[in-house]
N, C-alpha and C positions, 0 to 999 in steps of 0.2 A: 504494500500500500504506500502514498504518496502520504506523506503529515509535516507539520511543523514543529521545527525543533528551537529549544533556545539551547546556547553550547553556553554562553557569558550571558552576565546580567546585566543591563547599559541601552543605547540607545534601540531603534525598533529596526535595523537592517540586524538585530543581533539575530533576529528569526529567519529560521533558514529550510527550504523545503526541501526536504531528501525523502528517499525511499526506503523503506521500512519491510521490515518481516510481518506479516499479517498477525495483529493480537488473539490469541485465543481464549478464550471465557471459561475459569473456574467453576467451579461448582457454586451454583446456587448464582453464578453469573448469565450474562447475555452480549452477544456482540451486536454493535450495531451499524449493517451498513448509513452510514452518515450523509443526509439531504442538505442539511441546514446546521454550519456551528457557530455559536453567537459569541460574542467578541464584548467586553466589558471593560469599563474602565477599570476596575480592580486588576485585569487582566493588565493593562500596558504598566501601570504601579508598581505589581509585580515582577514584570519584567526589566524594568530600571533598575531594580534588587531590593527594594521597601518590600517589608512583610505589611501585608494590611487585614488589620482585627484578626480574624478565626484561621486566614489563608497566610500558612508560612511559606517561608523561601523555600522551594522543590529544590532535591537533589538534581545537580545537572550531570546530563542533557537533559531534557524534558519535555515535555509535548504541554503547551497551554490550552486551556479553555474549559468551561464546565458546561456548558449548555449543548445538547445535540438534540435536532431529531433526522428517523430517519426509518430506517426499516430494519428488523428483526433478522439477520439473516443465520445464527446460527445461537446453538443451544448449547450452555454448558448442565453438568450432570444437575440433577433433583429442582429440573426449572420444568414449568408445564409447557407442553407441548404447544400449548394454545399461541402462545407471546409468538413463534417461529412465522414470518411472514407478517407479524402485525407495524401496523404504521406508529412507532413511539416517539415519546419525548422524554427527554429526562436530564435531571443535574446531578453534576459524576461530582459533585463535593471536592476537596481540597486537593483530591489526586488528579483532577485535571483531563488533561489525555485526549479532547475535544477537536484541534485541530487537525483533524486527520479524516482519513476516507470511513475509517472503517476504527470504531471505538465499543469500550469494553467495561460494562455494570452491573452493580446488581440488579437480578429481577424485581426485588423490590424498591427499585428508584424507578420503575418503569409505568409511564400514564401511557392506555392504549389513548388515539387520536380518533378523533370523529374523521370524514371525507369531506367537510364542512370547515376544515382548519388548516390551512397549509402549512409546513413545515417550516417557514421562518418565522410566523407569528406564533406559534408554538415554542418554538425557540426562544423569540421575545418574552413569554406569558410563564417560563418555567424556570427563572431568575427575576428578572423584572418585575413581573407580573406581579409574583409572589411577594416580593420586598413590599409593593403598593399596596395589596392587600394586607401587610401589615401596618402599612402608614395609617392605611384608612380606620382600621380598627380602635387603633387609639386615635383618631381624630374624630370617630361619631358623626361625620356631615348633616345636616338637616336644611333643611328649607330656609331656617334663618339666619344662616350663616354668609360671612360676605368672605370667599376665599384666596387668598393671595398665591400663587405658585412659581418657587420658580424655575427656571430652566423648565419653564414648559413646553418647550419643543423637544426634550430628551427622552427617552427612553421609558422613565418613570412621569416625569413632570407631563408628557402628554395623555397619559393614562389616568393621571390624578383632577386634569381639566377636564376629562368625560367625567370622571365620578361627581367631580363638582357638582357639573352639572346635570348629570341623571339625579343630585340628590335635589335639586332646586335651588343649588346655590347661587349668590351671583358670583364668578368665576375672576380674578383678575390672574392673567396669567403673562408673564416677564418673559423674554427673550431675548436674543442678542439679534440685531438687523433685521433688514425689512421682509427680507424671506420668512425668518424664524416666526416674526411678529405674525404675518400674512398665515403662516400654518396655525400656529395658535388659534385664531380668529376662527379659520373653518374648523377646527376643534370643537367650538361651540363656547370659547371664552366670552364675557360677556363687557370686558377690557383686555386690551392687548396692548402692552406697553413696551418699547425697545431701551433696554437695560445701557444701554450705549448711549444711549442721550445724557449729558452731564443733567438735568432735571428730571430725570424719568419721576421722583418718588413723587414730587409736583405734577407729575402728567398723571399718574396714576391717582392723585386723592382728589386732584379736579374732576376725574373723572367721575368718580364715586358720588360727587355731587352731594358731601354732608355724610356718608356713610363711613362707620368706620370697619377696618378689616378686621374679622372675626377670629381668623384662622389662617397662622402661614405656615407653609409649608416648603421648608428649604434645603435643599439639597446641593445649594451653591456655596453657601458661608462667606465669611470675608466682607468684604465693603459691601460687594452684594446683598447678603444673608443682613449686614445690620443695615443695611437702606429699607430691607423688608420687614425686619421687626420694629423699626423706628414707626410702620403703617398700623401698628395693631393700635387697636383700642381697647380703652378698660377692659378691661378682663379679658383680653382676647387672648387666645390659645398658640404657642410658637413648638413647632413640631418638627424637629430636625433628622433630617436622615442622609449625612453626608457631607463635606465639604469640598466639592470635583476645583473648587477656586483652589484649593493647595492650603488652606488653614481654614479652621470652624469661624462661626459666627461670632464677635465677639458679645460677650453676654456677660452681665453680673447679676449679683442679689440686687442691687441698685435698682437694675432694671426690671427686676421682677417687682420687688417692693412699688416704686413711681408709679407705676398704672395697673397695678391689680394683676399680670399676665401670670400665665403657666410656661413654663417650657419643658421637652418631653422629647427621648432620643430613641425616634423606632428602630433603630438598629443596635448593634453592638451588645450589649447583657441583655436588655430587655426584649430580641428577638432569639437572639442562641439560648436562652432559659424556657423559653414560651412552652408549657406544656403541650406536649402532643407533638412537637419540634415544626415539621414544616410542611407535611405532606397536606395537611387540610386548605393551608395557603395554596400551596400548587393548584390541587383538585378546583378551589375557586375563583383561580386566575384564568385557569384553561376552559374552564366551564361559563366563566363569562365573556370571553373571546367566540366560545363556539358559539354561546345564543347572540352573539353581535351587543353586548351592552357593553363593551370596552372592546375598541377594537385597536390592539399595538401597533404603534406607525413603524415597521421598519424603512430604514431610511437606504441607505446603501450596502448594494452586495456585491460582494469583493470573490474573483476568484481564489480559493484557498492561497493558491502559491501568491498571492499577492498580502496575503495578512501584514504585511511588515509597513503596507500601503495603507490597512484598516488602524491599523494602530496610530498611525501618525495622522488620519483625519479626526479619530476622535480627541488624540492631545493638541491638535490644534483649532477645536473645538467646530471645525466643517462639516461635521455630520451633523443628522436630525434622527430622533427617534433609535431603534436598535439598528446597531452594527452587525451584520451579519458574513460569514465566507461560508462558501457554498461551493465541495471537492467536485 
């Protein structure tokens, strides 16, 4: 099989496409010939050499990525017969091993796919996905709520603008240029602001018209993240899942104390503790994708051997929505 390798941990030409011995599936494993393997920012972090949260540094060589879907094509021992031929998705966890034609899991990390879901928005919904359905959960959405988001043209931020507003929220959702802003807007935002303008937080509370924001949600941190919390209002709720700016939001008791907020971090202990761990998230990522109530923008698909090209559009922030390479 053809996959990608990292030999050194450093810039993103360190990924290097060679040909491989075909994996074979242990017991109580599966192989999967591979349709669709989705490409994360955790991913290119890691490959600089930063261990980030739960994902350490892999012994090198290494094959990156956790996200595949694809097809069933061979069975290891005490797995059911049934999975052999089924159209799966699944996350292969910290062992990684995704970029490649042909990858290697447990059956039980395996969701069969409806013929109603294609293979990269599956891909998208079985990381991504998941992570938002845990944002959402500790955020509660309701009808009266006015939602800030940002990086809403990404991956997660685009998914978090349909939940907005499947909940009845009014949606204001951040983005970098007029492209991004422009996707946001058929998102179904109900503000679309370009984070690039030295006034955006002023474009944004004019626009609200007296309203104040209820609920932000950021996953940018940095001058960004506190431009977005500087919009909340009393009591309003600040919900952190990430900082892709390169530093968290900056935040004190100050700021909690001054206007009554909450702040709240859905990732890192409070989702690796979460009883039940993560399967029920997957299941209702993928299941909300299939009935079309969240549908995952993937944005560009890169052929495999070119990953080293996928990596360098997401760090320099050109992509929309999920990254995908496709062997």
């Amino acid at each position: 099989m053809h996959a990608i390798r990292l030999h050194s941990f450093g810039p993103a030409d360190q990924l290097r496409h060679e040909e491989l011995d075909d994996p074979k599936p242990a017991t109580g494993q599966v192989r999967i010939s591979v349709a669709a393997a989705g490409v994360h920012l955790i991913d290119t972090v890691i490959r600089s050499g930063v261990s980030h949260g739960p994902f350490p540094l892999p012994e090198l060589p290494a094959i990156p990525g956790r996200e595949v879907a694809g097809v069933v094509d061979v069975l290891g021992a005490a797995v059911e017969e049934s999975w052999l031929g089924q159209r799966v998705v699944a996350h292969l966890g910290a062992a990684g091993s995704g970029y490649a034609e042909l990858a290697v899991c447990d059956a039980s990390a395996l969701h069969a796919l409806p013929d109603s879901l294609a293979a990269d928005a599956a891909v998208a919904m079985i990381g991504t996905g998941r992570t938002t359905m845990a944002i959402l959960e500790i955020a509660q959405l309701t009808s009266a709520d006015v939602v800030l988001v940002t990086a809403a043209a990404g991956g997660i931020g685009s998914l978090l603008v349909q939940a907005a507003r499947n909940a009845g929220a009014l949606v204001v959702g951040v983005a970098g240029g007029t492209a991004k802003v422009d996707r946001v807007r058929r998102l179904g935002a109900t503000v679309a602001v370009d984070y690039t303008a030295p006034d955006w937080t002023a474009t944004a509370r004019d626009a609200l018209d007296g309203r104040d924001v209820t609920v932000t949600l950021d996953g940018v941190g940095g001058r960004l993240g506190r431009g977005a919390l500087e919009l909340l209002g009393a009591g309003g709720r600040l919900i952190l899942f990430g900082w892709s700016s390169g530093e968290p939001t900056p935040l004190s008791a100050t700021d909690l104390f001054a206007h009554g907020i909450t702040a709240s971090a859905a990732i890192g202990p409070t989702l690796l503790r979460r009883p039940g761990g993560f399967r029920d998230l997957e299941e209702a990522a993928l299941a909300a994708a299939a009935a079309g109530r969240l549908i995952p923008l993937v944005g560009q698909r890169f052929p495999l051997a070119q990953a080293a090209a996928a990596h360098t559009a997401i760090e320099t922030r050109a992509t929309v929505g999920k990254t995908v390479l496709v062997p």
